[in-house]
KOLRO-210959 format. One line per field, with one value per residue (C-alpha): z, x, y; residue number from 1. Coordinates in steps of 0.02 Angstrom, whole numbers, plus 50000, padded with zeros to 5 digits. Example, Ala and Ser with C-alpha at 12.3 -4.5 7.8 and 13.67 -1.06 7.14 Angstrom:
# residues 2
z <- c(50390;50357) .
x <- c(50615;50684) .
y <- c(49775;49947) .
n <- c(1;2) .
END
This chain:
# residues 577
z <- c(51063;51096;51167;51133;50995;51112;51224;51072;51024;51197;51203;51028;51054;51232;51179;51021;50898;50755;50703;50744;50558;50523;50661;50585;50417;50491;50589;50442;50335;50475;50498;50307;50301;50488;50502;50668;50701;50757;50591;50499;50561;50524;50349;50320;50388;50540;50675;50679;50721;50865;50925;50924;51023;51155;51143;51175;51307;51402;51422;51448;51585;51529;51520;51330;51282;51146;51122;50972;51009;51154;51176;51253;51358;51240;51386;51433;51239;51218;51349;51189;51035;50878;50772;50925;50942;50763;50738;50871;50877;51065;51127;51311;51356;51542;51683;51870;52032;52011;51826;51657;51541;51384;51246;51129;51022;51084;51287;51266;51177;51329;51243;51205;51377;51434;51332;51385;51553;51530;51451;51551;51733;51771;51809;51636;51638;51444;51383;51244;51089;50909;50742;50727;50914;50878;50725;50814;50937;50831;50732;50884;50884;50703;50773;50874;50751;50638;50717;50686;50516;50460;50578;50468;50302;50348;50430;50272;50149;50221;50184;50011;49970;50039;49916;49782;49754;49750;49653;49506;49415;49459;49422;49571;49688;49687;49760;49889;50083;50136;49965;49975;50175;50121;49982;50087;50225;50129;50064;50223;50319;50186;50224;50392;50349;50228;50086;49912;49807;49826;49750;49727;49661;49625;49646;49594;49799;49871;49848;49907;49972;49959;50006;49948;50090;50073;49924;50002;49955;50117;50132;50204;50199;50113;50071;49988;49811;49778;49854;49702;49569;49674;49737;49569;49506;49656;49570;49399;49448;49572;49416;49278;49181;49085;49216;49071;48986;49060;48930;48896;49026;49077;49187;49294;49421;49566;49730;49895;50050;50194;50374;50289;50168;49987;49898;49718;49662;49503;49444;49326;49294;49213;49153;49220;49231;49381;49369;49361;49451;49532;49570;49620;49665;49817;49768;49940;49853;49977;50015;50015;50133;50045;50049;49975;50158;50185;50044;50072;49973;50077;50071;49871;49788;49855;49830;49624;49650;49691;49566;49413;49480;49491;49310;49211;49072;48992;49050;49226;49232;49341;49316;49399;49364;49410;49599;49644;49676;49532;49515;49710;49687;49531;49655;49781;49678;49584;49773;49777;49632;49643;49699;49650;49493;49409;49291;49324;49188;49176;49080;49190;49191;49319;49435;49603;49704;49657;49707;49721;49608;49458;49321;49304;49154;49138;49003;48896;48754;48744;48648;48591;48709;48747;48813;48636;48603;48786;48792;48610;48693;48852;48776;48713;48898;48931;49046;49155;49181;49123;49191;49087;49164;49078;48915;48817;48642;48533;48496;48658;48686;48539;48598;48778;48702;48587;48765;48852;48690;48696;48858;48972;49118;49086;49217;49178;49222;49116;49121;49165;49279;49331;49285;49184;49066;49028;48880;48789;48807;48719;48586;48549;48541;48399;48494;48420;48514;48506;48556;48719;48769;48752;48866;48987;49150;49256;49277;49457;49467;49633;49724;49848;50026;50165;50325;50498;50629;50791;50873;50791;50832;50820;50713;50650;50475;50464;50370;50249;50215;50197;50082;49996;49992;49928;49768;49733;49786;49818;50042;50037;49956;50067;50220;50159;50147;50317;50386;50279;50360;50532;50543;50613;50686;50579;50634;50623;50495;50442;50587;50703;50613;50663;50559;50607;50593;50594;50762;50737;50849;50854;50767;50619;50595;50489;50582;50451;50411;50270;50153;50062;49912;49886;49726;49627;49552;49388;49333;49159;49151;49004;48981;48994;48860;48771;48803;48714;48566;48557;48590;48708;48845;49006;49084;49012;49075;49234;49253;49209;49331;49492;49448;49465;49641;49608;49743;49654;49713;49805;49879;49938;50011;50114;50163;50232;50327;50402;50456;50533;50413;50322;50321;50202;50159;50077;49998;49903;49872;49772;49708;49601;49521) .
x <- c(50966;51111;51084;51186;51160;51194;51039;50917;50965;50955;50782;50709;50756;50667;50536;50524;50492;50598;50664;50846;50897;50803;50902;51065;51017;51002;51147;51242;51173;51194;51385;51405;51299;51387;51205;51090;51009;50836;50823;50879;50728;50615;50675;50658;50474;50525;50462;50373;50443;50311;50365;50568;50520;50429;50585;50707;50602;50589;50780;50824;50678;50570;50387;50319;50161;50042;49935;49844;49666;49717;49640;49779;49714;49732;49819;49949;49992;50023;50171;50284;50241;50196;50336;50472;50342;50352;50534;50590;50456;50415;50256;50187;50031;50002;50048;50037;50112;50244;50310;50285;50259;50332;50336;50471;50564;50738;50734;50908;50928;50968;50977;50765;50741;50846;50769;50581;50626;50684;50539;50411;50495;50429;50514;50507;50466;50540;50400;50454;50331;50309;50305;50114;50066;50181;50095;49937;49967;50042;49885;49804;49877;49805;49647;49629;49643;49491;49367;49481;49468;49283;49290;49427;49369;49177;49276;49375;49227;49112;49266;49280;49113;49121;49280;49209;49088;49215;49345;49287;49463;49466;49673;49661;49535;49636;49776;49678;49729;49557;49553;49751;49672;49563;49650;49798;49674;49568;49753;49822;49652;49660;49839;49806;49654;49750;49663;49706;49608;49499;49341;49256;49093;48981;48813;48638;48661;48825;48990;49033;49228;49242;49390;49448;49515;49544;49481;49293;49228;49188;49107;49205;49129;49026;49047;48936;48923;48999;49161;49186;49244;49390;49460;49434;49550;49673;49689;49707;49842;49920;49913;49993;49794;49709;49598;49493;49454;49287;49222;49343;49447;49591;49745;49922;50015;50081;50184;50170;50280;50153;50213;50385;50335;50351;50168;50121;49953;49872;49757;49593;49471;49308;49175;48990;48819;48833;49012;49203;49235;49411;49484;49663;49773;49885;50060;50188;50366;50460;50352;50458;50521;50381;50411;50297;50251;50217;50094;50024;50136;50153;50188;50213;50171;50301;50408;50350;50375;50556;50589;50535;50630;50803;50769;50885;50764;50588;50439;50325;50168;50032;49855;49733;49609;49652;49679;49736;49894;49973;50112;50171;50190;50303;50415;50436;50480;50613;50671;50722;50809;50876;51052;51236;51272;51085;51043;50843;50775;50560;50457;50296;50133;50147;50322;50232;50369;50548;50660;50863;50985;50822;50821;50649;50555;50402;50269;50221;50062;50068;50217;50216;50316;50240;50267;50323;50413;50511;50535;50628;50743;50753;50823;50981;51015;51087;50989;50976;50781;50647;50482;50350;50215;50093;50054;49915;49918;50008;50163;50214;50175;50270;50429;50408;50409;50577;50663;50629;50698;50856;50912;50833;50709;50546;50422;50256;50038;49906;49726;49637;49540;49641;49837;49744;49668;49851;49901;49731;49722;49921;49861;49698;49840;49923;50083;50134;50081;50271;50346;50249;50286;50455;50468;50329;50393;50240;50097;49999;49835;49775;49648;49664;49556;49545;49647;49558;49597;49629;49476;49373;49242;49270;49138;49138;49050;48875;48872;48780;48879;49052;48931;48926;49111;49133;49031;49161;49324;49423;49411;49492;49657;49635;49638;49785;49877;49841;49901;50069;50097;50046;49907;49799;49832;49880;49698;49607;49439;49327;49203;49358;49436;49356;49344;49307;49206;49266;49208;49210;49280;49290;49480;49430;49241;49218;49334;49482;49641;49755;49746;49857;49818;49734;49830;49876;50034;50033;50183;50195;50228;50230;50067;50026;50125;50050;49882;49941;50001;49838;49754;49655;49543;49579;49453;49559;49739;49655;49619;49775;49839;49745;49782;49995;49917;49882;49774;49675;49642;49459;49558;49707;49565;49472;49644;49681;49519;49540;49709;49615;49680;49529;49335;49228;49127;49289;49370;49189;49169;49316;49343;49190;49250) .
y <- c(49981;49866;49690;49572;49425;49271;49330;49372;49204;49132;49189;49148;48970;48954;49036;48914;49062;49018;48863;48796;48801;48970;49046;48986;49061;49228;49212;49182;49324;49431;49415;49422;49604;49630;49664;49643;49469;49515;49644;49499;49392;49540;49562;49353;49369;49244;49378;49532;49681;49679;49534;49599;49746;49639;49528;49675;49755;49568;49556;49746;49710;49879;49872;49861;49933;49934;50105;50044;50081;50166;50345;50461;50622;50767;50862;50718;50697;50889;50883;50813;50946;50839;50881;50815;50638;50633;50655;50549;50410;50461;50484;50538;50438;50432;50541;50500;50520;50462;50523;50546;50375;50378;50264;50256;50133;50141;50152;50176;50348;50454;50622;50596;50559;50705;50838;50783;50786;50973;51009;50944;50935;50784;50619;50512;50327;50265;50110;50014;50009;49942;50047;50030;50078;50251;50289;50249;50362;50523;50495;50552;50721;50750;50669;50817;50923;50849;50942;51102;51071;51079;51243;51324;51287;51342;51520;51509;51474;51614;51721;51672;51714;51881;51919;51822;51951;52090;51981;51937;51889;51712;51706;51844;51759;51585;51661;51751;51685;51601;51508;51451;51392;51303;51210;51182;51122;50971;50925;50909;50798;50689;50641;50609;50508;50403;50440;50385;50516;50679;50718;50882;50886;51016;51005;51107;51191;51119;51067;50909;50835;50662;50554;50380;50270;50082;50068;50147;50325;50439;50578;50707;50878;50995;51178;51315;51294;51471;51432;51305;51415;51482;51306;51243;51388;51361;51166;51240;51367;51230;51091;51232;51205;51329;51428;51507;51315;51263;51153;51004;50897;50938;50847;50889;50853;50962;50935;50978;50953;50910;50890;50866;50725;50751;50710;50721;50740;50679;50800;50757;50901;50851;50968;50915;50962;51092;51143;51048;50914;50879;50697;50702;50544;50577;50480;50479;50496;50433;50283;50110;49990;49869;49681;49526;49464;49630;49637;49478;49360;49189;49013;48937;49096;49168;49050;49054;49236;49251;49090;49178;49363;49254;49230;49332;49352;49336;49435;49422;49529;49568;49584;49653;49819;50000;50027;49842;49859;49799;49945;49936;49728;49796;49894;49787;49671;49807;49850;49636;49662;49842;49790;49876;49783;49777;49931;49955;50061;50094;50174;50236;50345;50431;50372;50332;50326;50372;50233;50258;50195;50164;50261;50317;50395;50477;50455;50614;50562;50759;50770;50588;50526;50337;50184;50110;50247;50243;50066;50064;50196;50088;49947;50070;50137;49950;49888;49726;49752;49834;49897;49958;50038;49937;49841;49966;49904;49778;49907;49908;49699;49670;49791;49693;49531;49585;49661;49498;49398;49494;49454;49558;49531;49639;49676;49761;49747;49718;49734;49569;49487;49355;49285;49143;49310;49384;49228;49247;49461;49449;49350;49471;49617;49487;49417;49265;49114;49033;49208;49195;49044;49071;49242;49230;49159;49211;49305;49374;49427;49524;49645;49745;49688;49795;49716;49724;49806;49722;49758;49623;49492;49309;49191;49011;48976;48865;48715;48803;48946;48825;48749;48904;48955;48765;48794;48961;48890;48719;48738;48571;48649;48808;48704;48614;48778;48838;48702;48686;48873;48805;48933;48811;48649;48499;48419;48567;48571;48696;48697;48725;48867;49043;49183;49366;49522;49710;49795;49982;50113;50283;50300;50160;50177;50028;49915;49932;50001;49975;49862;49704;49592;49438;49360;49188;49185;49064;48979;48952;48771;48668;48610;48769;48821;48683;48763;48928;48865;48798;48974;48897;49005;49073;48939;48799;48886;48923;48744;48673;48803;48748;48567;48621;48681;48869;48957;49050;49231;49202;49041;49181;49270;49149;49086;49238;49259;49108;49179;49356;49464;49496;49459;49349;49480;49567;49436;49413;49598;49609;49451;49476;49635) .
n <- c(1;2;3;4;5;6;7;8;9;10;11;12;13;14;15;16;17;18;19;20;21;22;23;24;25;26;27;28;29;30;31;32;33;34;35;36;37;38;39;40;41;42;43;44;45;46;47;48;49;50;51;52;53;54;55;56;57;58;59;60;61;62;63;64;65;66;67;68;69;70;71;72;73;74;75;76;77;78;79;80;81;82;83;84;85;86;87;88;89;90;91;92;93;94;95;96;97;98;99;100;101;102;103;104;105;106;107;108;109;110;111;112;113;114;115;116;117;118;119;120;121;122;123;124;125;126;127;128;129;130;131;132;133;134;135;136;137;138;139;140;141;142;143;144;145;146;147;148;149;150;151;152;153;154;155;156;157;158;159;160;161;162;163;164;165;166;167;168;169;170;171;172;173;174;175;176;177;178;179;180;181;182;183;184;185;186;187;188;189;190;191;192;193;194;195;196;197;198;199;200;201;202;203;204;205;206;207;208;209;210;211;212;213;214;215;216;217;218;219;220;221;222;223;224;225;226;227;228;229;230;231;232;233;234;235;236;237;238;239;240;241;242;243;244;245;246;247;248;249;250;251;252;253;254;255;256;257;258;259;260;261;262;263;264;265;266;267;268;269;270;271;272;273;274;275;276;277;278;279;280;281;282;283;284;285;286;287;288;289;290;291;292;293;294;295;296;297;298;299;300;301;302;303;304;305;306;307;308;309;310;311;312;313;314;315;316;317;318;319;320;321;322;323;324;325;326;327;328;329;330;331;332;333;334;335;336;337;338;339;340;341;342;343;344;345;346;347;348;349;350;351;352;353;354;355;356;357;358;359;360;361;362;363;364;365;366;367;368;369;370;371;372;373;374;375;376;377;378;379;380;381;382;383;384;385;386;387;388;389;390;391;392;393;394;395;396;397;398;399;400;401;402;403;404;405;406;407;408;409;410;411;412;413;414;415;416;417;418;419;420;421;422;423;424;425;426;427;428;429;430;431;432;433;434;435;436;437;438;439;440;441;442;443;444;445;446;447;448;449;450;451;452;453;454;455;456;457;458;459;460;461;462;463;464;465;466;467;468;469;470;471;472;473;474;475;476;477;478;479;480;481;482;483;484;485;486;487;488;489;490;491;492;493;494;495;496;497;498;499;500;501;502;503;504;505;506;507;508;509;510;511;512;513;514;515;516;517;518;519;520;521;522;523;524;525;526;527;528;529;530;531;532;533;534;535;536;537;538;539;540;541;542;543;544;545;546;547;548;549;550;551;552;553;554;555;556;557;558;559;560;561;562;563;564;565;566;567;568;569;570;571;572;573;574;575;576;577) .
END
């Protein structure tokens, strides 16, 4: 969409929405990339995208609209067929009189408006939109289709149990049609639901479906407990298992390509009382475009952040437990660094998302292929950094330690509960005290909350319950950073400041969609190196920590509940995991 730079700017500095020398920063970087100013003020975090596209649609004088939470007529949204909304980012919502509304995110691309208007023979009216209000709105189509599915897999199901009894080869039976339906079916709604994982459980009469999204199980259908055998069998022939090998786990991995995006699944089958269960991890290849703000990086830790990745060597981890994020913060944090004259090598278990120009290797315990064993090859391939998967034993510490000691910068997680955990777990797997000190530059610890939805309700905090929140984190340091990132006013205080509740609706039931971290980012300093040598205990680093002005993670959280982000109620949730 062309408009040209001296009216963006014009505009952003009437409007006041970026500051005078922020503006001349990404003025600069964009005639040294001969890049586009507004995308450079996305990419920097100084404006939404949202707020571009309201920007661009002010001065090209076309209407901008926002169809999040809007509910399109079924009819109206049919006029464009799914796969041309979803290729082109164009989306019909209202029809009247006088034409055909569209919204789209580039008013300008004639040959869209062109073909719709063949298509439908109606007059088109081109809206402007964001990202999220088009992916809002092509959810819609799949929407649609939800009630579809629970009718095909029960047609599907019934079918399966009629050929069940016939079949009895179940090698046969899991490549029969209504089984591969089915299969193919659950796969497919649990994309469009967003979901993380799959479970199928059997139980003494029924088989349940249950799907993982935002972090929260979800029930999401049940099925006739005979039908189990044969999807069970469709896994195991999908995942390369043994479909005969009942009795002892069993795990794989298979792709699919769904709605033309590439998706691997993680396969874990498990033996139990009333049959196998089945939990598979859905892993989008081509997922990136990730960035700290994005995350929920902001103000000093971010800052910390990108100090300790301009370091050429020495070792920053992350901590968190399984499912918090810890291995996208690693990739974004590759995709800073992933530039033309860095070699990236890692080491994973399992590569999450394949990333271009890093050389990526997979983990194989089966044939005694580990992390050890691929980080002392690693370190041969000449690399500039290195990311291991994660830090399991001492072996692979030890090897991390070495890599980081011999000029290279090594990224990796580790199981903790907090960054202040990560000094005293290396020392129980028998690092050296002096060899840490001398390679670890810094260490994050995170969760995962789930981020609200903008149909919310607003709520101020009683005395009692700040009184609460007061005895669990330092309120005076949170307020402090809100008002260093001017996200409230400079004489703002706590009784001022509202926070929010999720208000459900009928596309986000519990009020919430997606998620981002809540995180502290600890800088290894030296009196905190002093505190190592002295083995002391994560208490004592942690306090040493939040005197240097740390945030610590349940700080991050109420910081960004304050901001309308997230709730209270999450932050605490997972804070006390």
């Amino acid at each position: 969409m062309f408009i040209e730079e001296k009216q963006l700017k014009t505009f952003i500095t009437d409007a006041n929405l970026v500051s005078g020398h922020d503006l001349e920063r990404a003025e600069r970087e964009a005639k040294e990339n001969k890049g586009d100013l507004g995308e450079v003020l996305v990419n920097q975090g100084k404006i939404t995208e949202d707020d571009l596209r309201r920007i661009q649609a002010y001065i090209l004088g076309i209407p901008f609209v926002d169809l999040r939470g809007v509910r399109i007529d079924f009819d109206t949204l049919s006029l464009i067929p799914e796969p041309v909304a979803r290729t082109w980012n164009i989306v019909a919502y209202k029809r009247s009189d006088k034409g055909l509304e569209v919204a789209m995110l580039d008013a300008d691309d004639l040959r869209q408006i062109d073909f719709i208007k063949k298509k439908v023979a109606l007059k088109i009216l081109p809206r402007l939109t964001s990202r999220e209000s088009i992916k809002s709105a092509l959810l819609q189509y799949q929407k649609s289709l939800k009630a579809e599915f629970g009718d095909i897999v029960k047609r599907e199901a019934a079918a399966v149990e009629e050929r069940g009894e016939r079949v009895s080869d179940l090698s046969k039976l899991s490549d029969e049609l209504p089984v591969v339906r089915i299969v193919d079916t659950l796969l497919k709604h649990a994309l469009i639901q967003n979901a993380s994982d799959v479970h199928i459980e059997p139980g003494e009469s029924e088989l349940l479906v249950r799907y993982r999204i935002d972090g929260i199980l979800h029930d999401a259908m049940v099925l006739p407990k005979t039908v189990a055998p044969a999807m069970v069998a469709r896994i195991k022939v999908l995942s390369n298992l043994k479909l005969d090998e009942k009795r002892l786990p069993q795990d794989g991995r298979f792709k699919m390509d769904i709605n033309g995006e590439k998706i691997s699944f993680r396969v874990s089958v498990l033996p139990v009382y009333f049959g196998e269960k089945v939990a598979m991890r859905l892993l989008r290849e081509a997922a990136s475009g990730f960035s700290l703000e994005g995350i929920g990086f902001h103000g000093e830790a971010m800052e910390h952040l990108h100090q300790a990745v301009r370091q050429k060597v020495g070792l920053l981890l992350t901590t968190g437990p399984t499912g918090s994020g810890k291995t996208t913060t690693l990739y974004t944090l590759i995709d800073i660094l992933n530039t033309r004259d860095i070699n990236i090598s890692t080491i994973e278990d399992p590569i999450e998302y394949q990333i271009p120009r890093v050389n990526q290797t997979q983990v194989k315990p089966d044939i005694g292929f580990s992390f050890a064993n691929g980080l002392r090859s690693l370190v041969r391939q000449d690399p500039d950094i290195i990311m291991v998967g994660e830090i399991r034993d001492n072996e692979t510490a030890g090897l991390a330690i070495n890599a980081a000691l011999t000029g290279h910068l090594v990224l990796s997680t580790l199981h903790t509960n907090s960054a202040s955990g990560a000094m005293p777990r290396l020392l129980d797997m028998k690092v050296e005290p002096f060899l840490l000190v001398s390679t670890v530059n810094a260490v994050i610890g995170q969760r995962l909350v789930r981020r609200l939805t903008e149909s919310r309700e607003k709520y101020f905090l009683s005395k009692s319950e700040l009184g609460s929140l007061g005895r669990r984190a330092n309120l005076e340091r949170v307020l402090g950073a809100l008002k260093s990132e001017s996200i409230v006013s400079p004489g703002a205080g706590w009784d001022k400041i509202p926070f929010w509740k999720p208000r459900p609706t009928d596309e986000f039931r519990d009020g919430y969609s997606g998620r981002l971290c809540i995180h502290e980012v600890l800088m290894v300093s030296p009196a905190i190196r002093e505190l190592v040598l002295k083995a002391a205990s994560t208490e004592a680093v942690e306090s040493e920590a939040r005197k240097e002005g740390m945030l610590t993670m349940i700080e991050d959280g109420i910081f960004k509940a304050a901001a309308g982000v997230t709730t209270i109620e999450e932050v605490l949730r997972v804070a006390s995991e």
